[in-house]
C-alpha positions as CSV (number, residue, x, y, z in Angstrom):
1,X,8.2,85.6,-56.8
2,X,10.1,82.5,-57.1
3,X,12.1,83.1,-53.4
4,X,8.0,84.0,-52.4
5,X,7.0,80.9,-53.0
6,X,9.7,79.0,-51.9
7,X,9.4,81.0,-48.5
8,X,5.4,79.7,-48.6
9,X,6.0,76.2,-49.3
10,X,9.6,75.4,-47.5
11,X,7.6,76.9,-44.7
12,X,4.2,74.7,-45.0
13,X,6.2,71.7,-45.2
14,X,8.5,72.4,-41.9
15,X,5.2,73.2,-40.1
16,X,4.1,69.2,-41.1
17,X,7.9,68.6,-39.9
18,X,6.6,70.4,-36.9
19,X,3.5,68.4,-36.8
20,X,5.2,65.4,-36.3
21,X,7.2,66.5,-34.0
22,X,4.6,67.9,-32.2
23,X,2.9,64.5,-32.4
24,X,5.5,63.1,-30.3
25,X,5.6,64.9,-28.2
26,X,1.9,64.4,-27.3
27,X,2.0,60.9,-27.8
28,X,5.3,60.0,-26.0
29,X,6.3,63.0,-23.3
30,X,2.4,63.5,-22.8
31,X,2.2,60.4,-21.1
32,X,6.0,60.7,-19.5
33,X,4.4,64.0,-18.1
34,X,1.5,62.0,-16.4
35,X,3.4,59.7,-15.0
36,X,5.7,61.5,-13.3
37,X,3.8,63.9,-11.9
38,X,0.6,61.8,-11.2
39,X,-3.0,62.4,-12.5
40,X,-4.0,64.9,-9.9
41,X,-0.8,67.0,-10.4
42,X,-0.7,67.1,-14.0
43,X,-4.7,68.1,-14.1
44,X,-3.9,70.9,-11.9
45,X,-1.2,72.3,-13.5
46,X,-3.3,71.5,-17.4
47,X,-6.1,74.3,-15.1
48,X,-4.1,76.4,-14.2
49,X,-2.0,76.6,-17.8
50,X,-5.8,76.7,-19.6
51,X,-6.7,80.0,-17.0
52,X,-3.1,81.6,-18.1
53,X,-3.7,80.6,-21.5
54,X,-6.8,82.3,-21.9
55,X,-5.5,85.4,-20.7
56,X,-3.3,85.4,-24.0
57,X,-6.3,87.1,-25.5
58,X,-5.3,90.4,-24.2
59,X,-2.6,90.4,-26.3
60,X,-5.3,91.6,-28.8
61,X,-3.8,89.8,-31.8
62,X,-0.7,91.9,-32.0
63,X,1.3,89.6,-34.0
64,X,-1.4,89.4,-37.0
65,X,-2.1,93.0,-36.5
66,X,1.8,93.6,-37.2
67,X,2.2,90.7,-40.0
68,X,-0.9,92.4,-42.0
69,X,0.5,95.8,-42.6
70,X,4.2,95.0,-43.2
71,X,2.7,92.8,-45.8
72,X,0.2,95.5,-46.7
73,X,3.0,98.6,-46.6
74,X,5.2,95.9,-49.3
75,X,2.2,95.1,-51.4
76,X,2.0,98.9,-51.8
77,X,5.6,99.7,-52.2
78,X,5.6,101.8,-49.1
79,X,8.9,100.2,-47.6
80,X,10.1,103.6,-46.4
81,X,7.2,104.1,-44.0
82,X,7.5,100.4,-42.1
83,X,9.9,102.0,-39.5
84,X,7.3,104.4,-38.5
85,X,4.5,102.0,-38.7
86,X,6.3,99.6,-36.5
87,X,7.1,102.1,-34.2
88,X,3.4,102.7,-33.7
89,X,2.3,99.3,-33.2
90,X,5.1,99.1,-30.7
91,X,3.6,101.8,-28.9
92,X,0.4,99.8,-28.9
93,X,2.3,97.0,-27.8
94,X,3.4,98.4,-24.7
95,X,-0.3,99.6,-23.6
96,X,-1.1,96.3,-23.6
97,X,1.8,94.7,-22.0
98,X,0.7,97.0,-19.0
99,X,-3.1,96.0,-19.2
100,X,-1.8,92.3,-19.4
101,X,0.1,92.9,-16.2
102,X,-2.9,94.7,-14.2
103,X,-5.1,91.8,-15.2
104,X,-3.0,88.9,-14.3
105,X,-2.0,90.4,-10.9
106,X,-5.8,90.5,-10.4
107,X,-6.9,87.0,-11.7
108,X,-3.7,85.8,-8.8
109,X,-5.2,87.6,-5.8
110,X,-8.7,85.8,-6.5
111,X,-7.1,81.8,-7.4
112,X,-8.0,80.9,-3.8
113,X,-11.7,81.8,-4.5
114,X,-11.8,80.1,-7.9
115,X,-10.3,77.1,-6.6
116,X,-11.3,76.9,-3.0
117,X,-14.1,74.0,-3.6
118,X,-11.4,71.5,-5.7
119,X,-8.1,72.5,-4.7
120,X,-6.6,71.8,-1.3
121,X,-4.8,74.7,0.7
122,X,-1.5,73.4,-0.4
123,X,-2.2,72.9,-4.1
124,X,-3.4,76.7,-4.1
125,X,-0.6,77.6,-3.0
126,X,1.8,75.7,-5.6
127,X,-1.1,76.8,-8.3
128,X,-0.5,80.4,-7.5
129,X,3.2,79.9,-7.7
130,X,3.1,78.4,-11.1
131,X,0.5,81.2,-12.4
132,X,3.0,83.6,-11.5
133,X,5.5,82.0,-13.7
134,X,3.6,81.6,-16.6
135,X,2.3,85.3,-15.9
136,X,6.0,86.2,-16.7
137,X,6.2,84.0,-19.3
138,X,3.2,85.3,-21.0
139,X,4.1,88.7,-20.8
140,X,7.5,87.9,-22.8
141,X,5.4,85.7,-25.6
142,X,3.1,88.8,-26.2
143,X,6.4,90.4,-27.2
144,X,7.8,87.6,-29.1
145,X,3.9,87.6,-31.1
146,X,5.2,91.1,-32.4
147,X,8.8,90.4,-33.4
148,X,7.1,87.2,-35.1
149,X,4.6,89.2,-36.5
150,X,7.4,91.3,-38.0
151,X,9.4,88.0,-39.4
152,X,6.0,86.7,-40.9
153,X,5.2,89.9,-42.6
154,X,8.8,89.5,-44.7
155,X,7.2,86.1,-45.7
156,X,9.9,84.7,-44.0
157,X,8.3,80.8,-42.9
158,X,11.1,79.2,-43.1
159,X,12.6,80.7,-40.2
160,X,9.7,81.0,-38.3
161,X,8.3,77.3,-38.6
162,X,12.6,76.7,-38.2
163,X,12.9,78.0,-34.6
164,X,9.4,76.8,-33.8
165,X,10.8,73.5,-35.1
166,X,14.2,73.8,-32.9
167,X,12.2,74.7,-30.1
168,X,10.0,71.6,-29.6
169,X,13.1,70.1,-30.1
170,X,14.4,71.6,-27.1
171,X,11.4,71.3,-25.2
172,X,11.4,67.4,-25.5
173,X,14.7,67.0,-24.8
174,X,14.7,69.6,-21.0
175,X,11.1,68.1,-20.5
176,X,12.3,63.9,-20.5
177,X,15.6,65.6,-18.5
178,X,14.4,68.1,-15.5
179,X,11.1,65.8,-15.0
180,X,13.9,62.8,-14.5
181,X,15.4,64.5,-11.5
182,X,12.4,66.9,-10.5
183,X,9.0,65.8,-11.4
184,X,7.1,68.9,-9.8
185,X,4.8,71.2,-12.8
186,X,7.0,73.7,-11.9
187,X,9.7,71.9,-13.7
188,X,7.6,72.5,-16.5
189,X,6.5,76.3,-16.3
190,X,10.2,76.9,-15.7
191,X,11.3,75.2,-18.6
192,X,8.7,77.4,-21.3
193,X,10.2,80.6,-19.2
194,X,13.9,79.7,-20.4
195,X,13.1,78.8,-23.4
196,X,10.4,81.9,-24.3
197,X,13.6,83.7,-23.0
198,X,16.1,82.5,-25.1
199,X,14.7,81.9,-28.1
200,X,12.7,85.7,-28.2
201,X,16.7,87.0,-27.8
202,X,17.4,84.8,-31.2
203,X,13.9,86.5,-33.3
204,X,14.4,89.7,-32.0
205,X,18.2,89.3,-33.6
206,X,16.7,87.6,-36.7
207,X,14.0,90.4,-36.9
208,X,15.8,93.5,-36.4
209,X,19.5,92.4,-37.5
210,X,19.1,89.9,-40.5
211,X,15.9,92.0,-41.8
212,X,17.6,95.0,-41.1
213,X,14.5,96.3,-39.6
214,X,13.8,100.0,-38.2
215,X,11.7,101.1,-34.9
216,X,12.0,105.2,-36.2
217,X,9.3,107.1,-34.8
218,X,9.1,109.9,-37.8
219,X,5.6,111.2,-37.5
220,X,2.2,110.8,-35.3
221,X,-0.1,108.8,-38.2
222,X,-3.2,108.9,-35.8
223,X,-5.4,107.5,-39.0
224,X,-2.6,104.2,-38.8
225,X,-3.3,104.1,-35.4
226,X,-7.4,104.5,-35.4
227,X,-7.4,101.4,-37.9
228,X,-4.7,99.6,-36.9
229,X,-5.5,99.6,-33.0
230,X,-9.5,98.9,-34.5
231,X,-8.2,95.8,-36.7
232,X,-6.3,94.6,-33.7
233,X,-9.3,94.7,-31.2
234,X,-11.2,92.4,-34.0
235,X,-8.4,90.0,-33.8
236,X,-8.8,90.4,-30.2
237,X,-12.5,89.6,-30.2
238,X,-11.6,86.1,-32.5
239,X,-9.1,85.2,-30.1
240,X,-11.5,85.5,-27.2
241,X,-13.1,83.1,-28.9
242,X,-10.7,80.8,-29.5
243,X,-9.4,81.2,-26.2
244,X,-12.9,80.3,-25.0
245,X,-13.2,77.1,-27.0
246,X,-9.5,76.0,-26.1
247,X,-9.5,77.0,-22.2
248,X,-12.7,77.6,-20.5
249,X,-13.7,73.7,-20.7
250,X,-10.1,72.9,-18.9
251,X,-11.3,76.2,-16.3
252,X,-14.5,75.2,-15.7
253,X,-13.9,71.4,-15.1
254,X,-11.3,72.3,-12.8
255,X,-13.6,74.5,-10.6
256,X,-16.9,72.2,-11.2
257,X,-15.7,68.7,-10.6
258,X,-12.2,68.0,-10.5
259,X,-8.4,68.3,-11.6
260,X,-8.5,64.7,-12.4
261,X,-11.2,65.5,-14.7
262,X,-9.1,68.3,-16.3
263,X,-6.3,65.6,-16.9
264,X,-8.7,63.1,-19.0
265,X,-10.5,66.0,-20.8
266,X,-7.0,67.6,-21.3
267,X,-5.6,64.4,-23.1
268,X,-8.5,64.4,-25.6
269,X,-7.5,68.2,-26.4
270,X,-4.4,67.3,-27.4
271,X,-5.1,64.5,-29.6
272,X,-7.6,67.3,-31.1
273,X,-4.7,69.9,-30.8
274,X,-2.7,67.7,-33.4
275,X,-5.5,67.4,-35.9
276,X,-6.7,71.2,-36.1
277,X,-2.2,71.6,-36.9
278,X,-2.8,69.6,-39.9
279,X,-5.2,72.2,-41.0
280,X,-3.2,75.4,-40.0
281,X,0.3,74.5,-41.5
282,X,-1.0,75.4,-44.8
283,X,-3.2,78.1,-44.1
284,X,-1.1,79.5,-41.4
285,X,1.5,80.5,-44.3
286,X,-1.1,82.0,-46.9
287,X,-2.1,85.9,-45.1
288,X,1.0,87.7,-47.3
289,X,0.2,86.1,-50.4
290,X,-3.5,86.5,-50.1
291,X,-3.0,90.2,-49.8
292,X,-1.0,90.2,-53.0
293,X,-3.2,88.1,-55.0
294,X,-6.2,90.4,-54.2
295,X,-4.3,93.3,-55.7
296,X,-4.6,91.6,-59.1
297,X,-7.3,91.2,-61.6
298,X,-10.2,88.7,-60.6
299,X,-8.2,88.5,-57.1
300,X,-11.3,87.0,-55.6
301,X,-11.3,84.5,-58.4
302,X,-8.2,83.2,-58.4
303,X,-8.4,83.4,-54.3
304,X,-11.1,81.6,-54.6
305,X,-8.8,78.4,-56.5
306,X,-6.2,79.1,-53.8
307,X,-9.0,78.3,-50.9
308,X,-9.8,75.2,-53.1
309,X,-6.7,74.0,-53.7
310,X,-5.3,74.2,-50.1
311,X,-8.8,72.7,-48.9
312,X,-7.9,69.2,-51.4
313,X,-4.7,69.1,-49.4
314,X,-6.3,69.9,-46.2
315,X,-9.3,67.5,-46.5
316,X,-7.3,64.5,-47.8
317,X,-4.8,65.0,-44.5
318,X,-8.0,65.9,-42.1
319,X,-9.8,62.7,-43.8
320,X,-7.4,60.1,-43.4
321,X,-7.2,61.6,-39.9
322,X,-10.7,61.8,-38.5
323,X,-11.1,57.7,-40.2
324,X,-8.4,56.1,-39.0
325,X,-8.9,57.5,-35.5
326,X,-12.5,56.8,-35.9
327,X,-11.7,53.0,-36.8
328,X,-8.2,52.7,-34.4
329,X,-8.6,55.4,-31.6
330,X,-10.4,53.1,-28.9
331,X,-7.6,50.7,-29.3
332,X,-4.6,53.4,-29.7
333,X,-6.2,55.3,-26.3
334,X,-5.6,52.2,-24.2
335,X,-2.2,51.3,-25.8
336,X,-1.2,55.1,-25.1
337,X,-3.0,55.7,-21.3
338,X,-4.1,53.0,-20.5
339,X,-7.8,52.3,-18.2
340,X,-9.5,55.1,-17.4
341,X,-9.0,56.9,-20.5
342,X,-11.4,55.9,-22.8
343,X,-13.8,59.0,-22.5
344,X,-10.9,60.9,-24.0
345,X,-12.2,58.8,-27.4
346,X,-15.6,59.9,-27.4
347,X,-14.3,63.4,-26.6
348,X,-12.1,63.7,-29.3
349,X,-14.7,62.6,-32.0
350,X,-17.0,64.8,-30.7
351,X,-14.7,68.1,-31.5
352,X,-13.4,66.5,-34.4
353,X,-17.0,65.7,-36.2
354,X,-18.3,69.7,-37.0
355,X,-14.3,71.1,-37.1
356,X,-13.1,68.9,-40.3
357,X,-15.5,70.7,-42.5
358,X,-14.5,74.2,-41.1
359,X,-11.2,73.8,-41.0
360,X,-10.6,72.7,-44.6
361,X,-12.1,76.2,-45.9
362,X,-9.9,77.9,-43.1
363,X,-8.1,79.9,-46.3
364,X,-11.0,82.2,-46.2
365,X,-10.0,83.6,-42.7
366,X,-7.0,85.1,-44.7
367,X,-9.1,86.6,-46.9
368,X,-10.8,88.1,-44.3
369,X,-7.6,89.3,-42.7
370,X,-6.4,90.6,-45.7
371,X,-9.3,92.7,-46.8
372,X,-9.8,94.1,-42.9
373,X,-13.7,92.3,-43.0
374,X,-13.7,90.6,-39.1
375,X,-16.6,92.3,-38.1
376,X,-19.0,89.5,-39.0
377,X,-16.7,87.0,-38.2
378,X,-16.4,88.4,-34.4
379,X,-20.2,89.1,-34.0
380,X,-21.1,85.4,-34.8
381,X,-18.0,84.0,-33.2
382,X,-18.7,85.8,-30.2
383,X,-22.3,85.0,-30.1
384,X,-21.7,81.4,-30.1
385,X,-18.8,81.8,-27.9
386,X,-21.7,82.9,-25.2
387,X,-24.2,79.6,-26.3
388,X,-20.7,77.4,-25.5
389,X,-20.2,79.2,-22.2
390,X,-23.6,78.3,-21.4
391,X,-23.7,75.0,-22.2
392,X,-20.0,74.2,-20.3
393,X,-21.2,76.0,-17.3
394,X,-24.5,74.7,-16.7
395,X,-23.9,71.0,-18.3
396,X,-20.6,70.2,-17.1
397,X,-22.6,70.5,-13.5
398,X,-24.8,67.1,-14.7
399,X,-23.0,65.7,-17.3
400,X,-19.2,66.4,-16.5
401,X,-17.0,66.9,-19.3
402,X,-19.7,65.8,-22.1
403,X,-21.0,68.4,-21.4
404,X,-18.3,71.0,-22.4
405,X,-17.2,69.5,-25.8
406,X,-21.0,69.4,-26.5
407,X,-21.1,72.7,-26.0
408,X,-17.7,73.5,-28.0
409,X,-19.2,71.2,-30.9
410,X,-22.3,73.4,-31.3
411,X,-20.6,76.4,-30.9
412,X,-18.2,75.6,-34.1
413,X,-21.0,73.9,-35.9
414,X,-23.5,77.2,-35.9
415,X,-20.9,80.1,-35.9
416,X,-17.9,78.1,-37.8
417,X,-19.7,76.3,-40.2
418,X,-22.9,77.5,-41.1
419,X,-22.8,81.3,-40.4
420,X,-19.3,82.3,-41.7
421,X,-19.8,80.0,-45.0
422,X,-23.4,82.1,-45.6
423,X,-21.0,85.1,-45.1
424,X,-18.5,84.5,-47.6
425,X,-21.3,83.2,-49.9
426,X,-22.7,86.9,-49.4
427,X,-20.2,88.7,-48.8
428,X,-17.6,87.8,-51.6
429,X,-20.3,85.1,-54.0
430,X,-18.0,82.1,-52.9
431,X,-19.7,79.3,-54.0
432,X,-19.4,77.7,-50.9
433,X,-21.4,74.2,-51.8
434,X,-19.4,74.2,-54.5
435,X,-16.3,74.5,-52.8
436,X,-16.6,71.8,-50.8
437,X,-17.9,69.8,-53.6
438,X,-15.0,70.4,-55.3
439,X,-12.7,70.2,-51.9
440,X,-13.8,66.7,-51.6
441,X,-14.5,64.9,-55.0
442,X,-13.9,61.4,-55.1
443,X,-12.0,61.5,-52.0
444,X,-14.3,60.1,-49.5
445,X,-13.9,56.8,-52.0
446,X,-10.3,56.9,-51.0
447,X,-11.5,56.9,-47.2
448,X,-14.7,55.0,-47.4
449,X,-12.7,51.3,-48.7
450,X,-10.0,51.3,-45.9
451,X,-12.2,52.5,-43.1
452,X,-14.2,49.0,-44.1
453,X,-11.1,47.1,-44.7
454,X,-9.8,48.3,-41.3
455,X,-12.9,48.3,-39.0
456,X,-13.0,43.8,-40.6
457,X,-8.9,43.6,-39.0
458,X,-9.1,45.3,-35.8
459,X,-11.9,42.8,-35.1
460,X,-9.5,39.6,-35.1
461,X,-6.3,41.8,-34.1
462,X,-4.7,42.0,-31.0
463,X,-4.8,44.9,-28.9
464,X,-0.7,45.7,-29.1
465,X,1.4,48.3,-30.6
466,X,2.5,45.8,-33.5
467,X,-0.8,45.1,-34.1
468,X,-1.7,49.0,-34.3
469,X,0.7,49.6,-36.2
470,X,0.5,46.8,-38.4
471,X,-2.9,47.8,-39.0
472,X,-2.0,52.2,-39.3
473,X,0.3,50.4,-42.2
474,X,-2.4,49.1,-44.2
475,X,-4.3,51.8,-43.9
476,X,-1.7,54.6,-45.3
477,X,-1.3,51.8,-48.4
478,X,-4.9,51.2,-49.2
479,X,-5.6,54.9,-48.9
480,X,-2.9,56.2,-51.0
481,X,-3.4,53.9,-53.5
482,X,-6.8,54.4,-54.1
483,X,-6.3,58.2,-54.0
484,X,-3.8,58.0,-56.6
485,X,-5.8,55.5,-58.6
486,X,-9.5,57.4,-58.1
487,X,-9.1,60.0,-55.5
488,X,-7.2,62.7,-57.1
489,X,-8.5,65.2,-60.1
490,X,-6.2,64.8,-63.3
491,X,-4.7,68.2,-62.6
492,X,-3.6,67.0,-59.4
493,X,-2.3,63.8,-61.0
494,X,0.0,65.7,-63.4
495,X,1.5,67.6,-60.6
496,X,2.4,64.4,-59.0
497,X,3.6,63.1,-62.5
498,X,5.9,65.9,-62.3
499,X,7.2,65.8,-59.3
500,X,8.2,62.4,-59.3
501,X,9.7,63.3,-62.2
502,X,11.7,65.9,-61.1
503,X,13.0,64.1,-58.2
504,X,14.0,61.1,-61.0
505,X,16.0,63.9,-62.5
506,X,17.6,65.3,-59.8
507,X,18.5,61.6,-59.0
């Protein structure tokens, strides 16, 4: 239990290691990126990455499909049977490695006809080079979902967020290097083919050496592979729409009005990108423990503290976040782009606004995971998918790329928020008013006074990086301390008390 929860929380805090790393590599090799490939070329190649990215969903949720019942098959002290098992969802695996491959070779023969009215007849022909590559590449990432899915379902985060940590690491460094002496996008796709290359080689040793685990095909379990192959088409139908959300704006901007669109609208995802991590580094580590806590007595009960007490961490992270940009990000956009990239302000708030509240309940999605309920989830999702699909298509005709995180803001905002929270109300009686009630307590106090305080300074600061940062400064310090002093619940305060403590000690 106590190697468990080390596993849980070693690996939440190296995916906020990875956070940051992550940040800087948006905020400092993001802009690199731009400017040495040039606003056209980098909005091409952010299209056709988006249309490459979006097939991913045919992948069909593999890796959570593989994480859930090696977690499952240990939760019910069925270790002996995880060979066959995994030798079953391998077999799975390969069907749709070959589907993945008839699709992509069809979405490449038709690129000149989605691209004809915005791309020129030499940047079709460099787009359809790069889609090739990251055709490849995807192909060997649905492979490394699995053996991650198998690492994950050992509760082993700390290697996983590790080489995911290592990795960026990597990428930074090859991306400031080859861009240096070859700043062409296909620098770029080449450099995620090596490294989806190498680093698959190092999981599948971790995986199948350190683990010690077994592909042993012993017996045909065609009830495994009914509900197995039907839980992985409802992850399948909840990526579709999280593909949608992430890609089709970047897809349909690019065909509609232009790659230099794509490149604006792009940088705003990214900033967005950052905050949703913020979210997912807690809950992104919770599916095996969630399965083992239902088991219990009053599972739902004391899942139901879990959800609350990874929301207070979540919301006070995904707070600070959404004010300070909402207070500093007009000022931060121009310091990091420069003119001509202010819309990616009012694009980010925009898909910020409905997702903080969504996101800081995200725990629930494990519970659905765990107890195999995604129908709902993919009905609703999908519905709202459709309304966002609309809305992009249509609107981003008029109203460019206002238009498509509109549409991406309603979508979240009705399926999201307000029809998956009646379903867990219903569904499992979590008080979900409640929740968030408790989620947030004095919190927005904590928020509220250095939003003030800041939005007074910027007024009679400078528009520099000392001045920003000067100004981030004071906000950390006046929102810490009034957390600590009015912000946190006693509970909360005795487990800092404790820590601090504890580190005194160990001093």
């Amino acid at each position: 239990m106590k190697s468990e929860k080390k596993q849980v929380v070693g690996g939440a805090l190296l995916s906020y290691i990875l956070i940051v790393l992550n940040a800087v590599y948006g905020l400092l090799i993001t802009p690199y990126i731009l400017s040495r490939l040039g606003t056209v070329e980098y909005g091409m190649y952010k299209t056709v990455a988006s249309l490459s990215s979006s097939l991913m969903i045919l992948d069909l949720g593999l890796g959570g499909t593989v994480t859930r019942y090696i977690a499952k098959y240990k939760s019910d002290k069925r270790e002996k049977d995880i060979p066959n098992l995994i030798a079953i969802l391998f077999l799975e695996a390969t069907i749709v490695l070959i589907l993945v491959a008839v699709v992509c070779s069809g979405v490449y023969s038709q690129l000149d006809n989605i691209y004809k009215a915005t791309f020129t007849s030499e940047q079709l022909a460099h787009a359809k080079n790069l889609f090739l590559v990251l055709s490849i590449n995807m192909l060997l990432c649905i492979i490394e979902n699995v053996v991650n899915g198998i690492v994950t379902g050992y509760n082993d985060f700390l290697f996983g967020n590790g080489i995911k940590l290592v990795r960026l690491g990597c990428r930074i460094l090859l991306v400031f290097i080859v861009l240096q002496f070859y700043p062409n996008s296909m620098g770029l796709v080449l450099i995620n083919l090596t490294l989806t290359s190498v680093f698959l080689m190092i999981e599948i040793y971790w995986a199948f050496v350190k683990h010690k685990t077994r592909v042993r095909f012993e017996h045909w379990d065609a009830s495994l592979f009914s509900e197995s192959f039907k839980y992985t088409l409802l992850i399948f139908s909840t990526s579709i729409v999280n593909q949608v959300n992430g890609n089709l704006d970047n897809i349909v901007i690019g065909a509609v009005v232009s790659a230099a669109a794509v490149a604006v609208y792009s940088m705003g995802l990214t900033i967005f990108g950052m905050f949703q991590q913020l979210s997912t580094a807690i809950s992104g580590v919770l599916l095996p423990s969630i399965i083992g806590i239902l088991e219990e007595k009053d599972g739902l009960k004391k899942v139901q503290k879990t959800i609350v007490n990874t929301g207070r961490v979540q919301f006070c992270l995904l707070g600070a976040a959404f004010v300070g940009f909402a207070v500093l990000g007009k000022n931060f956009i121009y310091l990091w782009l420069g003119d001509g990239f202010q819309d990616v302000y009012y694009i980010t708030l925009i898909l910020m606004i409905p997702s903080i509240f969504e996101l800081c309940v995200n725990a629930c999605l494990a519970v659905l995971k765990a107890k195999n309920l995604l129908v709902f989830q993919t009905v609703a999702l999908l519905s709202t998918t459709v309304l966002n699909a609309f809305i992009t298509y249509f609107g981003t005709r008029k109203f460019g790329y206002f238009a498509a995180c509109f549409g991406t803001a309603v979508s979240w905002t009705i399926g999201s928020l307000i029809l998956m929270n009646l379903y867990y109300y219903k569904k499992f009686g979590f008080p979900m008013l409640k929740i968030y009630q408790s989620i947030i307590g004095k919190t927005w106090v904590a928020l509220l006074v250095p939003a003030i305080v800041l939005s007074i300074v910027n007024r009679y600061c400078p528009v520099t990086w000392i001045a920003f940062a000067f100004e981030c400064l004071l906000f950390v310090i006046i929102y810490l301390v009034i957390l600590l002093k009015a912000g946190l619940t006693e509970s909360e305060l005795a487990q800092v008390r404790g820590r601090v403590l504890k580190r005194k000690e160990k001093l």
